[in-house]
C-alpha positions as CSV (number, residue, x, y, z in Angstrom):
1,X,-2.2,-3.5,-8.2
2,X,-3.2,-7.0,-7.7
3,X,-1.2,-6.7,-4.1
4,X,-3.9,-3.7,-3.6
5,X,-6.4,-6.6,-4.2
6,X,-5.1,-9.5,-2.3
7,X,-5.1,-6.6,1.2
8,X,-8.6,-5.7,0.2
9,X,-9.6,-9.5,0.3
10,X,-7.8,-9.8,3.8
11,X,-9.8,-7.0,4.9
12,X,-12.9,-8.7,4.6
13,X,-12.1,-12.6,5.7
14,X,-13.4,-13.8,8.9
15,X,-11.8,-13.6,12.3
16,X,-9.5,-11.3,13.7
17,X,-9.3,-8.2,11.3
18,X,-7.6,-5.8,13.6
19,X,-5.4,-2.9,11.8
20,X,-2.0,-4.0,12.8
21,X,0.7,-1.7,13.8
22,X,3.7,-1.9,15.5
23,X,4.3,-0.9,18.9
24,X,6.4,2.7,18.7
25,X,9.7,2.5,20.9
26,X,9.6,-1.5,21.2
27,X,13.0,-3.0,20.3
28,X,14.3,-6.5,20.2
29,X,11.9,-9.1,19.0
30,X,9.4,-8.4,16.3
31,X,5.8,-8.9,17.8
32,X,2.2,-8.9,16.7
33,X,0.9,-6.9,19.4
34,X,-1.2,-4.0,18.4
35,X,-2.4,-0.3,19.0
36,X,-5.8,-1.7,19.0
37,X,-7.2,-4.8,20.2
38,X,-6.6,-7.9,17.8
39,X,-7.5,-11.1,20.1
40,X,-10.9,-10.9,19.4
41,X,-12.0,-13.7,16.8
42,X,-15.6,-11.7,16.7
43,X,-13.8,-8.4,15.2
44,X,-15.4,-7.6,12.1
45,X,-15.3,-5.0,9.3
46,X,-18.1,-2.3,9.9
47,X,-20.3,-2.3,7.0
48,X,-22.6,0.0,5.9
49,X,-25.4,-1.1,5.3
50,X,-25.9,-4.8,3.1
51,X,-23.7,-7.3,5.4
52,X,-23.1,-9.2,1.8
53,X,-21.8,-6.7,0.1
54,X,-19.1,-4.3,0.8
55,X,-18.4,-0.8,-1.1
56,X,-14.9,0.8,-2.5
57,X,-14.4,4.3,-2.9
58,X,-11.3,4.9,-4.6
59,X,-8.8,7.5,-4.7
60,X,-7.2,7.7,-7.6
61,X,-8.5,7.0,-11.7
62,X,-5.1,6.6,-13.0
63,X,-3.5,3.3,-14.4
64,X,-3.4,1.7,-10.4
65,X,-7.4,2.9,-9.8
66,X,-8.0,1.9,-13.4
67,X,-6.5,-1.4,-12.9
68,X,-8.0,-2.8,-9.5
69,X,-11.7,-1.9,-11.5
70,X,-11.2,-4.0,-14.2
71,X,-9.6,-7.0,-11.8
72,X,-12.6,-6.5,-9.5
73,X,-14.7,-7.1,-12.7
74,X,-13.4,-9.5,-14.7
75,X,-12.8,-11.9,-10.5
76,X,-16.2,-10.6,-9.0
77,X,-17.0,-14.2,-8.1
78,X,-13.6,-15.6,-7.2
79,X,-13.5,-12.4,-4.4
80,X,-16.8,-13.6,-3.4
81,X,-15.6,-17.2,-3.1
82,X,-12.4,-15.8,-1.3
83,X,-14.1,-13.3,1.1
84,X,-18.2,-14.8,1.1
85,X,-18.9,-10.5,-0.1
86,X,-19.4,-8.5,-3.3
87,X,-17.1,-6.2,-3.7
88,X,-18.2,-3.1,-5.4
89,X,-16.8,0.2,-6.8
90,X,-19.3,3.0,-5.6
91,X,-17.4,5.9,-6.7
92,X,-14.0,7.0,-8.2
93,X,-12.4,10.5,-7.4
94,X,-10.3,11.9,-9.6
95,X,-9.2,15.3,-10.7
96,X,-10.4,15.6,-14.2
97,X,-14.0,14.1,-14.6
98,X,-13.9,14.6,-18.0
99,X,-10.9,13.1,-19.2
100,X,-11.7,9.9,-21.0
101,X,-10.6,6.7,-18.9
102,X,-9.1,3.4,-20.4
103,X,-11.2,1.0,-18.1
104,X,-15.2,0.6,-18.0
105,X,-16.8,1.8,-15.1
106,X,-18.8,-0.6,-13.1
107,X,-22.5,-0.3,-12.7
108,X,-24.0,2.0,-10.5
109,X,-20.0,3.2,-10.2
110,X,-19.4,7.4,-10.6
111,X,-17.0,9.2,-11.1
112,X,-16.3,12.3,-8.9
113,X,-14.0,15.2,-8.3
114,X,-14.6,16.0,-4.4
115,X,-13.0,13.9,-1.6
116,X,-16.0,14.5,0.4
117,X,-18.0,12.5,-2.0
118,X,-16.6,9.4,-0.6
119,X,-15.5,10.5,2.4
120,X,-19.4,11.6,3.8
121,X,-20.8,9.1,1.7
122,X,-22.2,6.6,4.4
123,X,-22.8,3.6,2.3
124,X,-19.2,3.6,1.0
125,X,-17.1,1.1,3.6
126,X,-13.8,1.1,2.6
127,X,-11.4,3.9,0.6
128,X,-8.9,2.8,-1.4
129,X,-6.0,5.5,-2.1
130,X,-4.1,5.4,-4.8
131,X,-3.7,8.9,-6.1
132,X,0.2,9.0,-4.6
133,X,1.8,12.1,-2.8
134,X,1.5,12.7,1.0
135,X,-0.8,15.9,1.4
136,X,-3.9,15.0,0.2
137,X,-3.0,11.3,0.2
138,X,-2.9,12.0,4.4
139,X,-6.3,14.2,4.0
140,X,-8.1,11.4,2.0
141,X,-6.5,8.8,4.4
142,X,-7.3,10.3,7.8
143,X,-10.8,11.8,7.1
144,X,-11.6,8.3,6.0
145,X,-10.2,7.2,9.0
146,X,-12.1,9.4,11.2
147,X,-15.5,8.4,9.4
148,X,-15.1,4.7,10.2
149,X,-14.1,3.6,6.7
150,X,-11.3,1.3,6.6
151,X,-8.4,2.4,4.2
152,X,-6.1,0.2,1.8
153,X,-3.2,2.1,0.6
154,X,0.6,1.6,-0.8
155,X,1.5,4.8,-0.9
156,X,5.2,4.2,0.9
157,X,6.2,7.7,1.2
158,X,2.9,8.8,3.1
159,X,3.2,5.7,5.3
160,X,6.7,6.0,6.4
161,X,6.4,9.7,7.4
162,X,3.2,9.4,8.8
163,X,2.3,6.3,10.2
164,X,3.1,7.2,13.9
165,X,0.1,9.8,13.0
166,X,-1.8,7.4,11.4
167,X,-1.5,4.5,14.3
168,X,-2.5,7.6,16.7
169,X,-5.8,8.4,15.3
170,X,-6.6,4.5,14.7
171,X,-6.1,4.0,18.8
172,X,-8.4,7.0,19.5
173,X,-11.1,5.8,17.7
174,X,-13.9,4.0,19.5
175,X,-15.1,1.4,17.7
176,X,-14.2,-2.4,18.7
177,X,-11.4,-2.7,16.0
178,X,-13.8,-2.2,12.9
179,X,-11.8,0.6,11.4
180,X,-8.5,-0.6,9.8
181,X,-5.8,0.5,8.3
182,X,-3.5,-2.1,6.0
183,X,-0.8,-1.3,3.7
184,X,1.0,-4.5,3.1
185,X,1.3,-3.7,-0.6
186,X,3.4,-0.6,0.2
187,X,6.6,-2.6,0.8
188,X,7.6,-5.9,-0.6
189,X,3.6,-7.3,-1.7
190,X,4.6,-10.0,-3.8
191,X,6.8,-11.4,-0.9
192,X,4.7,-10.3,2.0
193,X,6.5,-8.8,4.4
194,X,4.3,-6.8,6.5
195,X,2.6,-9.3,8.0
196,X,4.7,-11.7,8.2
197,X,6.9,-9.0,10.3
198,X,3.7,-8.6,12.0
199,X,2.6,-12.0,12.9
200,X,5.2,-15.2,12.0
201,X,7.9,-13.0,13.4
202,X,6.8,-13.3,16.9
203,X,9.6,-13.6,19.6
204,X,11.8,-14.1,17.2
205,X,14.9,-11.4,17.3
206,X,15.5,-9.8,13.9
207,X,19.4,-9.5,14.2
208,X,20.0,-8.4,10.2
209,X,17.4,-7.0,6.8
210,X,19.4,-7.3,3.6
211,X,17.3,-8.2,0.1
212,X,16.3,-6.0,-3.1
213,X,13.2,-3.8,-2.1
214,X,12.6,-2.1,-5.5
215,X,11.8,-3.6,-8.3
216,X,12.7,-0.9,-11.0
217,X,16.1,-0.9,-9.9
218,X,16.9,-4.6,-9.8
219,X,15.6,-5.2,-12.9
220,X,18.2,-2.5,-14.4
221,X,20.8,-4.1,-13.0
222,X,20.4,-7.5,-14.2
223,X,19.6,-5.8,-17.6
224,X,23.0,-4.0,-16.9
225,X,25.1,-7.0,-15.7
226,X,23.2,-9.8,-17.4
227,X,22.8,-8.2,-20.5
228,X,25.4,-5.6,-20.8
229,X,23.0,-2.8,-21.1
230,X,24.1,0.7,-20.6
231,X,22.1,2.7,-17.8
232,X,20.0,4.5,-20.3
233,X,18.9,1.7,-22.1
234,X,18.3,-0.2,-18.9
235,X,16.1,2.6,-17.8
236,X,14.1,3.3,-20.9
237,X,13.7,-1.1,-21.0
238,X,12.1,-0.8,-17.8
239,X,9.7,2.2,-18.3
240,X,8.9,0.3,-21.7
241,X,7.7,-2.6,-19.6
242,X,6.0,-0.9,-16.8
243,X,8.9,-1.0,-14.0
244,X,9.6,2.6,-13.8
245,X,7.1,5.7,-13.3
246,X,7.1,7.8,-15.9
247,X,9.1,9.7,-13.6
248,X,11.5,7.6,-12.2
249,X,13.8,9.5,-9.9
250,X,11.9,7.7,-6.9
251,X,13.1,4.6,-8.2
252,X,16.9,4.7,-9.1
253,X,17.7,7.8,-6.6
254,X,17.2,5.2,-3.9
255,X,14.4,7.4,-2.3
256,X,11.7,4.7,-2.4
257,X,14.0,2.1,-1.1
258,X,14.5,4.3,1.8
259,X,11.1,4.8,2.4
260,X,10.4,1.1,2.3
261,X,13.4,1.0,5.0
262,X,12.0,3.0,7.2
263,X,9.0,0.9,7.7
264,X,10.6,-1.9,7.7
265,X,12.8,-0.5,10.6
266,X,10.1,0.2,12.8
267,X,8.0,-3.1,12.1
268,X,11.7,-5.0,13.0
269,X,12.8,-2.8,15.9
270,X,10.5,-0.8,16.9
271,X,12.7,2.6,15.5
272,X,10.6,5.7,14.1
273,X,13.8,8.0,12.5
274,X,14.1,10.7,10.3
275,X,13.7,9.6,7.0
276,X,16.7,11.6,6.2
277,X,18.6,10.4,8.7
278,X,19.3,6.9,6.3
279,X,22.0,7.5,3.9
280,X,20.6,6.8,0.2
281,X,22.3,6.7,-2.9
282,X,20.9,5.6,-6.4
283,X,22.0,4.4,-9.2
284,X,22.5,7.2,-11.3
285,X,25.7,7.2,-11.5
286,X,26.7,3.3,-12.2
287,X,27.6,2.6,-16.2
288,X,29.0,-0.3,-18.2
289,X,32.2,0.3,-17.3
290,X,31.6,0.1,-13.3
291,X,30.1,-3.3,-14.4
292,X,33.4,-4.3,-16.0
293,X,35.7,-3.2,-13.1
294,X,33.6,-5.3,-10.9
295,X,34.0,-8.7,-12.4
């Protein structure tokens, strides 16, 4: 969550604060260039209404939502020394209002059950989706979009389906650049890689991608080779220490490495295929023994 933190702080520095996006069909050298103007040093987040303070709506009151509130509390003034805004929480959408939450809600913060109570509410400047999924992840996303409301998001699996989508409705919009739409914490955050892909990649030609893009995974097998840890005791280690979802099929069927794949494909070469289309296996299958044979 704190990657969800560190794009929401970029959102609001100074200077150019375009939503970058790669050009669709370009191949060869990875480039900065954007579907929306981002040469313009005077680009600036739209606000609402107070230019000091910007508002969050988020998506999402689980342990992600839950967890960027209390890190937005307990660092309210190192954001402020890092951007020169507040940050506040306006409202939180969930499903179940009355289901009691493990984090303290903010002041003047509410907690809602209707998209729309972000998405028309005017003094709220950027949504912050977190709830997972792709249907009404997209819905939340793009009628956010389409509202002027910049959007933070991670959600991989939304992103690599639907980002030629997303890029679309981002150049339609009419509005000097204000609107953005950044997702570096949906693939390598810790790293970054986005931007760098983005920006310090420029001209370069990106002849090879090989590393470990999911965390859950890699940690099982260190646990498995290091340690000498069976698969199941590998997996139930790394749901134990917050690795793995509590459903973790994502994880070692290889699905969200292909979905970080895909995005990483298009930022390098320009290439939008089928998710589908990239052969994925997990690691399901692999036990001590495979281990063995291999040393």
């Amino acid at each position: 969550m704190r990657f969800y933190l560190a794009f929401i702080a970029s959102a609001l520095s100074t200077g150019s604060v375009s939503a970058f996006a790669p050009i669709a069909g370009r191949s060869g050298p990875a480039s900065a260039t954007t579907l929306r103007s981002s040469s313009s040093s005077s680009s600036s987040l739209r606000m609402a209404s107070d230019p000091d303070t910007v508002t969050l709506g988020i998506f999402g009151g689980g342990t992600v939502g839950g967890g960027i509130v209390e890190i937005l509390s307990s660092k309210k003034s190192h954001f402020k020394q890092l951007t020169g805004k507040n940050i506040e929480v306006k409202k939180i959408c969930v499903r179940d209002a009355s289901r009691e939450r493990d984090f303290a809600l903010p002041d003047g913060c509410s907690i809602v059950t209707s998209y729309d109570d972000i998405l028309d509410d005017d003094d709220i400047d950027i949504a912050v989706e977190v709830m997972g999924g792709t249907t009404d992840a997209k819905t939340v996303v793009e009628g956010a979009l389409r509202r002027g409301k910049s959007v933070v998001t991670a959600n991989k699996a939304l992103i690599a389906r639907d980002l030629t989508e997303i890029e679309s409705l981002l150049a339609s919009l009419d509005d000097g650049d204000a609107t953005q739409f950044r997702y570096e914490a949906a693939v390598c955050g810790g790293i970054p890689i986005i931007r760098s892909m983005q920006s310090d990649f420029v001209g370069d030609d990106i002849k090879l991608m090989s590393g470990i893009i999911n965390g859950c995974t890699n940690f099982m097998l260190t646990a498995m080779d290091r340690d000498g840890k069976g698969y199941d005791e590998a997996l139930a280690e790394a749901s134990e220490l917050g690795y793995a979802e509590a459903d973790p099929t994502l994880d070692v069927g290889g699905f969200d490495a292909r979905s970080k794949l895909k995005i990483l494909m298009r930022l390098a070469y320009g290439m939008d295929v089928d998710e589908s289309e990239i052969s994925c296996r997990g690691i399901t299958e692999l036990t001590k023994i495979d281990f063995g044979y291999a040393k």
